[in-house]
ROFI-135015 format. One record per residue (C-alpha): residue in three letters; z, y, x. Coordinates in pm, whole numbers, padded with zeros to 5 digits, always signed. Layout:
REM residues N
AlaZYX;...
END
This chain:
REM residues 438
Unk+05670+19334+02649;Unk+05314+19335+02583;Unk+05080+19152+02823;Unk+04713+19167+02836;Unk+04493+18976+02580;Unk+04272+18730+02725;Unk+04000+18742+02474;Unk+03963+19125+02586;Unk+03864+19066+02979;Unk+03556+19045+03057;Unk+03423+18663+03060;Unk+03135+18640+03358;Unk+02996+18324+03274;Unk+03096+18000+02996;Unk+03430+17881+03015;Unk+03586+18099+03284;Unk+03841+18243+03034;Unk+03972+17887+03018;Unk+03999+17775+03308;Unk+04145+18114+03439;Unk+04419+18095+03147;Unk+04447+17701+03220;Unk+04552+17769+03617;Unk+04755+18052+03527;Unk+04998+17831+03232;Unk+05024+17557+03512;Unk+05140+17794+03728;Unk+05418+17952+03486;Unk+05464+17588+03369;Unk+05545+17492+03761;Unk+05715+17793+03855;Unk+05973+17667+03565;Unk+05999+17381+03710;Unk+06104+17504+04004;Unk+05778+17345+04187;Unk+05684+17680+04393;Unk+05408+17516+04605;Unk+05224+17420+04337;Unk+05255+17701+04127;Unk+05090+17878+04427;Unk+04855+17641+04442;Unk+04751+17733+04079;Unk+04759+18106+04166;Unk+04490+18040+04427;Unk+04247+17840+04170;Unk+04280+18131+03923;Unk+04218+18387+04205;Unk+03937+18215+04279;Unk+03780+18216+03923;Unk+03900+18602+03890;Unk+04003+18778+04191;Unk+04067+19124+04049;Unk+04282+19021+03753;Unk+04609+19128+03806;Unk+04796+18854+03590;Unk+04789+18619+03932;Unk+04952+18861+04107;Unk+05223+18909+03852;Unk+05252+18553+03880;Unk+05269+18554+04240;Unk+05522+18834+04224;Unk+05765+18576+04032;Unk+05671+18329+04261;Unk+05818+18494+04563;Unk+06100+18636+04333;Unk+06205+18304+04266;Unk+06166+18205+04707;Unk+06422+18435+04749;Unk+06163+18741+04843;Unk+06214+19046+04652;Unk+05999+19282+04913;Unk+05698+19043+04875;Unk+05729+19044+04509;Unk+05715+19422+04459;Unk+05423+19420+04721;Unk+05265+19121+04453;Unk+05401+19412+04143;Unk+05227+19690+04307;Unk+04878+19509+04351;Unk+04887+19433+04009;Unk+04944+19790+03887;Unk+04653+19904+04129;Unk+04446+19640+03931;Unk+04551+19779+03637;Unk+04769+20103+03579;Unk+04745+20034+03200;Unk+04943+19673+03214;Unk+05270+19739+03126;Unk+05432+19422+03277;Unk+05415+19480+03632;Unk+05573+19835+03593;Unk+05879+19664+03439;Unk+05922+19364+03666;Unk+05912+19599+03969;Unk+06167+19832+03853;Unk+06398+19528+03741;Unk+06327+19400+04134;Unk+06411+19725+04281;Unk+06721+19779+04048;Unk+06876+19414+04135;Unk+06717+19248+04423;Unk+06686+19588+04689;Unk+06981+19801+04553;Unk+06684+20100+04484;Unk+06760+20256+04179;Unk+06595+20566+04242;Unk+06276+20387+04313;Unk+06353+20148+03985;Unk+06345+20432+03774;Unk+06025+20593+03951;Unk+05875+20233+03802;Unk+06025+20280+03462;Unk+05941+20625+03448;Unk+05580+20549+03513;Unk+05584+20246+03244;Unk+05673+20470+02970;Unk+05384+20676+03062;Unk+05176+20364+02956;Unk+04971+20401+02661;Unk+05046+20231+02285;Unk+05405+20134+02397;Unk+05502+19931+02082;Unk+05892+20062+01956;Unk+06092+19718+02094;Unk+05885+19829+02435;Unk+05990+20186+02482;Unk+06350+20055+02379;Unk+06344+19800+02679;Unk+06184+20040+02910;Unk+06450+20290+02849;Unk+06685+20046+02889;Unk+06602+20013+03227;Unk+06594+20341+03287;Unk+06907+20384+03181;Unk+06989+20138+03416;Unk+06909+20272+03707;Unk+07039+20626+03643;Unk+07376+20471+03553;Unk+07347+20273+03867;Unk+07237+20627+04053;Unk+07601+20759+03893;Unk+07387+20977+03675;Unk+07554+20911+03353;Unk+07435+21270+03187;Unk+07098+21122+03220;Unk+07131+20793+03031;Unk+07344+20936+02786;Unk+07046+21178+02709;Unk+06790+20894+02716;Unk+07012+20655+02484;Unk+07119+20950+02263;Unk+06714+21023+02173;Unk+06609+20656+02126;Unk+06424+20697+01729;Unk+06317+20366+01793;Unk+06666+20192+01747;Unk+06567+20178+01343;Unk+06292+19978+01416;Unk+06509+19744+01600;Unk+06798+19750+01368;Unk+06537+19708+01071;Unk+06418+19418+01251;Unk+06780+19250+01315;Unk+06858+19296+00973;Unk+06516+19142+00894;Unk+06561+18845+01132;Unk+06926+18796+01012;Unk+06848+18752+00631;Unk+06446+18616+00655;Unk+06363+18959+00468;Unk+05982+18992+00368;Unk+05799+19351+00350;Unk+05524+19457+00175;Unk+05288+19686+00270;Unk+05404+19940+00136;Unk+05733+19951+00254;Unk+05918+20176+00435;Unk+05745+20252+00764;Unk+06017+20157+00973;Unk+06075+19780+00837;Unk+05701+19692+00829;Unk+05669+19837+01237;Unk+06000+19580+01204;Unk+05822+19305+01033;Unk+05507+19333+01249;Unk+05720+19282+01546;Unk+05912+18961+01403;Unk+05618+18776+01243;Unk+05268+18878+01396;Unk+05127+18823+01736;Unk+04897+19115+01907;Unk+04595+19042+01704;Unk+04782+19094+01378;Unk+04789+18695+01353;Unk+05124+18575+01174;Unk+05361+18369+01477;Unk+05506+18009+01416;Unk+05844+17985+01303;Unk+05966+17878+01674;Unk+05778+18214+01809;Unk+05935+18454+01498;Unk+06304+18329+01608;Unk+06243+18389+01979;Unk+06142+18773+01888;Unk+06446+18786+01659;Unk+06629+18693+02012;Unk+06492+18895+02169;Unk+06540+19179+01930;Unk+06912+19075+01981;Unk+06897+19118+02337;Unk+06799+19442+02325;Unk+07080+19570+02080;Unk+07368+19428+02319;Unk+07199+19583+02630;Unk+07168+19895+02374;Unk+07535+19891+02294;Unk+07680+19774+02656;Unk+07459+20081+02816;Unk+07597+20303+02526;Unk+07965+20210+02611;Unk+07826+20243+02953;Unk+07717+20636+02904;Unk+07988+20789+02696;Unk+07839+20696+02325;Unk+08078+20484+02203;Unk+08073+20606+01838;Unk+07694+20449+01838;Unk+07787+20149+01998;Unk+08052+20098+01799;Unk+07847+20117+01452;Unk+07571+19901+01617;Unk+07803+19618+01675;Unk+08007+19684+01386;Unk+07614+19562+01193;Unk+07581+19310+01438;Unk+07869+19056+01436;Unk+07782+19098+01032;Unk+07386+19012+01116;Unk+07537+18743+01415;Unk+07848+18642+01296;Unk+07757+18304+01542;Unk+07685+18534+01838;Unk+07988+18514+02089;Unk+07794+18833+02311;Unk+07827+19068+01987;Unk+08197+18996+01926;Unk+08307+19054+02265;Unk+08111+19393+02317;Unk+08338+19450+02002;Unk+08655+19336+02164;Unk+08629+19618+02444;Unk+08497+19891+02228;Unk+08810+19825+01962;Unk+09020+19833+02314;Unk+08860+20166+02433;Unk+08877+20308+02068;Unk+09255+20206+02080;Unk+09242+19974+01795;Unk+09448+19675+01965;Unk+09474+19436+01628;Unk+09086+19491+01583;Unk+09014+19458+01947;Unk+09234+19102+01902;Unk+09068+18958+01653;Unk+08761+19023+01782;Unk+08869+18857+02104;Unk+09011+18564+01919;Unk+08645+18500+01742;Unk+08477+18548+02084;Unk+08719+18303+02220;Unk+08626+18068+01935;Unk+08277+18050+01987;Unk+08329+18045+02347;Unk+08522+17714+02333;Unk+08222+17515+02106;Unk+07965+17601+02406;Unk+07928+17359+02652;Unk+08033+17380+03028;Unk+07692+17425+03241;Unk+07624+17110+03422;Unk+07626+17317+03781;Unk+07981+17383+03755;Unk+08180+17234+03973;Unk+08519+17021+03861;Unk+08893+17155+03858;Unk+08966+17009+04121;Unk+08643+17112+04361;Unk+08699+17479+04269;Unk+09068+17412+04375;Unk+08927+17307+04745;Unk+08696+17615+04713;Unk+08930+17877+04612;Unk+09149+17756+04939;Unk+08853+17774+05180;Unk+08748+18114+05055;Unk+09102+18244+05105;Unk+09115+18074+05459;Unk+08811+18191+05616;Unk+08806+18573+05483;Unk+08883+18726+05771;Unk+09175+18914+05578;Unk+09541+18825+05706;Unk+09714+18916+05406;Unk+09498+18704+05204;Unk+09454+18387+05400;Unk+09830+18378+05456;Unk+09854+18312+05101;Unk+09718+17958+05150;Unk+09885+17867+05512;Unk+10211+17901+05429;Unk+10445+17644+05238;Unk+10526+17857+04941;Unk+10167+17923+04862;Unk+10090+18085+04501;Unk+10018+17812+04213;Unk+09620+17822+04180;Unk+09527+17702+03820;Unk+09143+17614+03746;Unk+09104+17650+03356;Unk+08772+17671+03147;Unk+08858+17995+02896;Unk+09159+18209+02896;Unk+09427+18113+02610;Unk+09461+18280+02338;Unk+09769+18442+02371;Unk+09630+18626+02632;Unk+09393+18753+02454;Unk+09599+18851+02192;Unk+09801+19064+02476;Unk+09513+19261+02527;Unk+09337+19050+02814;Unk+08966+19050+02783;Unk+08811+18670+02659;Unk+08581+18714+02955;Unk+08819+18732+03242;Unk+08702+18546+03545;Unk+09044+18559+03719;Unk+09355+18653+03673;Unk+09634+18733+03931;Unk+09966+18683+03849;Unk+10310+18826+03947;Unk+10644+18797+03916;Unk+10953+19082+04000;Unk+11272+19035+04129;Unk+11517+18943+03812;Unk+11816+19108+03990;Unk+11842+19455+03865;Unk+11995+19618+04143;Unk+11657+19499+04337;Unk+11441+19781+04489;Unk+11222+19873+04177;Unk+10974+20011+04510;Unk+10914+19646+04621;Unk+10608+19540+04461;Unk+10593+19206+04272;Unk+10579+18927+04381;Unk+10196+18706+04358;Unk+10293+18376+04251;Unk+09935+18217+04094;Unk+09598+18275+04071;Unk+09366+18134+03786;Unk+09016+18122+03738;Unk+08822+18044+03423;Unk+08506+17795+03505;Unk+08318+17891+03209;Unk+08335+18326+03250;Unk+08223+18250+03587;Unk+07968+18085+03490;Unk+07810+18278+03198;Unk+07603+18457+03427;Unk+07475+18244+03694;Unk+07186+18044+03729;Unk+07306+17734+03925;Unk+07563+17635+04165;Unk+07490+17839+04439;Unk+07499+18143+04206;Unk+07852+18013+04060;Unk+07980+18001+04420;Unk+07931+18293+04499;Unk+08034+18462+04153;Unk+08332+18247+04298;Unk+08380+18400+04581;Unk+08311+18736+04487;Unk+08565+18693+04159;Unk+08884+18514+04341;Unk+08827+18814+04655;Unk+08775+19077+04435;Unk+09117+19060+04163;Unk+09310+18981+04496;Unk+09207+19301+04655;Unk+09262+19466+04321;Unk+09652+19278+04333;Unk+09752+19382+04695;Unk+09561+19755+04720;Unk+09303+19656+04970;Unk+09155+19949+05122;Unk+08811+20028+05124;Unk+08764+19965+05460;Unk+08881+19568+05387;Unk+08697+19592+05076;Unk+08375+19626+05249;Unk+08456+19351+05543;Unk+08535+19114+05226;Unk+08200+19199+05117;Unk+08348+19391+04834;Unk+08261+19727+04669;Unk+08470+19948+04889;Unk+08447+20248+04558;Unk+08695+20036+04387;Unk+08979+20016+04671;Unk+09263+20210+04388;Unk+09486+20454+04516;Unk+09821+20379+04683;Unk+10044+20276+04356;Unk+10342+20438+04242;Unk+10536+20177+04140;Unk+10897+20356+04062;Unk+11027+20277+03739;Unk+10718+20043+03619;Unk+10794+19736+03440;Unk+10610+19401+03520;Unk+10385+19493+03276;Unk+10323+19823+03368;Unk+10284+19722+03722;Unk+09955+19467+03573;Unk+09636+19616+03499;Unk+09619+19743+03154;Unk+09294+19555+03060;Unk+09172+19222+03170;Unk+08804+19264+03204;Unk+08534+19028+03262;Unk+08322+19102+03579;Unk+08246+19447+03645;Unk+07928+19353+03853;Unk+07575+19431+03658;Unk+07463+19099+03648;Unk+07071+19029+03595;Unk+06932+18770+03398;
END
């Protein structure tokens, strides 16, 4: 999103502008660096050059994001839109707070609302902004709403021109189709119309490819899965390298009912998933072993910590991706964990008795594609091994919620009658359902 030029404020006196700018990339530099002291320390020294400039307190807002302090960062948000309604960037990071740090999507989507009321929005920007609109009314359960917003988004050619664009190096001319120059603008010229360096032109094309798998998860997301379909249909072409556009795939060829497309396009997410490298935060086989046992232990739920005190516990495997004759079954290449069971061979056994849990296995790396660090990874942990074990036995929602679980997904009592083991499974293996943020 755009942020505000520093050659257009107001320079008091000879080399303020400078030093202002200097403080405030130390900070950001520090603040990466996870060195929070001293990036407030920078804060303060641009503060003190310019008070009333509303960058320091978007920097301050990340600050206390980052401490752990999401109230104090939308009070740091705020100040900075009452310094200056026109700067788009504090509008966004607020709503993104309130959306996933304080569980207020109703006041997210006040923020977002008020962002696209922000003048000059360049296309890519109202695309994101409605994205996180969308969001919030999907998180609000008002899925009529974002499938309006997402169904009357013109500015998707702009971002597909610009995909296409940054897939193939394409040049425009001036006098080329409206759409691919606002495209080419966006991919190779910064706000003053000056042409970016090659590092700066890939991260828009990134960026641009961020968008279109938010665009076509929230799409899935709000009942427009003939869209999102097409738009990753163009993307794995663009991306055939991009692991994130082939799984989106995957589950839209599931929904669609096209199992042997929905396969292969598992298999090549699988593929890709296997050359990336484990994050160094993850723990080894053997220390999510100790975890999974101490999580099960200490839940507070009998039925589930029983599973690891008596002497025919289930197996508990600790594997980095799923195989791929899973996925070839129809389990998503995503999965975090996977219960599994096992029914009574006799065939004069009581088809009522439910099956029989004899494993649980967890894949390191889908648990951690969308954490930050180890903390983050045990909890996803946690939350992942509790969660599919709930989902197994038919926790209520009353256990749900003292596992720290979402107590709307406690199923109904099964029927189990005449199912088969593999009726009696769930009939997709998805990846977390959680909204993760970035």
């Amino acid at each position: 999103m755009s942020g505000r030029d520093e050659q257009d404020a107001p320079d008091a006196g000879f080399g303020e502008s400078s030093r202002y700018a200097a403080h405030l990339d130390r900070g950001w530099a520090l603040l990466d660096r996870g060195d929070l002291e001293a990036a407030r320390t920078s804060v303060q020294h641009a503060q003190d050059v310019r008070p009333d400039d509303p960058d320091a307190a978007l920097l301050l807002g990340a600050i206390a994001l980052a401490e752990g302090n999401a109230t104090e960062a939308l009070r740091c948000y705020d100040r900075a839109i009452e310094l200056d309604p026109e700067y788009l960037e504090p509008y966004a990071a607020a709503a993104a707070v309130c959306l996933y740090d304080l569980d207020d999507a109703v006041r997210g989507l006040r923020y977002a609302t008020e962002a696209l009321e922000v003048e000059d929005l360049a296309p890519l920007e109202l695309i994101d902004l409605n994205l996180l609109a969308a969001e919030c009314e999907l998180v609000g359960d008002d899925i009529r709403g974002a499938h309006e917003r997402l169904s009357g988004l013109p500015e998707t050619a702009v971002l597909e021109a610009a995909l296409e664009l940054a897939s193939a190096g394409g040049e425009v001319g001036p006098d080329d189709d409206p759409v691919r120059v606002a495209a080419h603008e966006f991919l190779a010229l910064d706000g003053e119309g000056e042409l970016l360096e090659d590092e700066e032109r890939v991260e828009r094309g990134q960026r641009a490819l961020g968008l279109a798998l938010r665009l076509s998860q929230l799409r899935m997301d709000s009942r427009l899965e003939a869209p999102a379909h097409d738009l990753l249909r163009k993307l794995v072409e663009w991306f055939p390298r991009d692991p994130e556009g082939w799984s989106l795939l995957a589950e839209i060829e599931f929904r669609r009912k096209d199992l042997a497309e929905s396969a292969r396009a598992g298999t090549k997410t699988l593929e890709l998933d296997t050359e990336a490298p484990l994050p160094d935060f993850v723990p080894s086989p053997a220390v999510v072993h100790r975890r999974i046992v101490g999580t099960l232990a200490h839940c507070g739920e009998a039925k589930l910590a029983a599973l690891v005190e008596r002497e025919r516990a289930p197996v508990i495997l600790v594997r980095d991706l799923p195989p791929v004759e899973l996925v070839l079954e129809g389990t998503s290449p995503r999965v975090a964990v996977i219960a599994t069971a096992a029914r009574d061979p006799d065939p004069d056994a009581d088809p009522d008795v439910a099956p029989t849990l004899t494993g649980l296995v967890v894949y390191r790396k889908n648990l951690a594609r969308f954490v930050r660090d180890a903390d983050g990874f045990d909890e996803e942990l946690r939350y992942a091994v509790l969660d599919e074990l709930a989902l197994f036995f038919g926790l209520s929602a009353r256990a749900r919620r003292n596992l720290g679980l979402d107590p709307s997904l406690a199923p109904e009592p099964p029927v189990r009658g005449d199912e088969s083991l593999i009726d009696a499974k769930p009939r997709r293996r998805k990846g977390l359902a959680r909204k993760r943020k970035d």
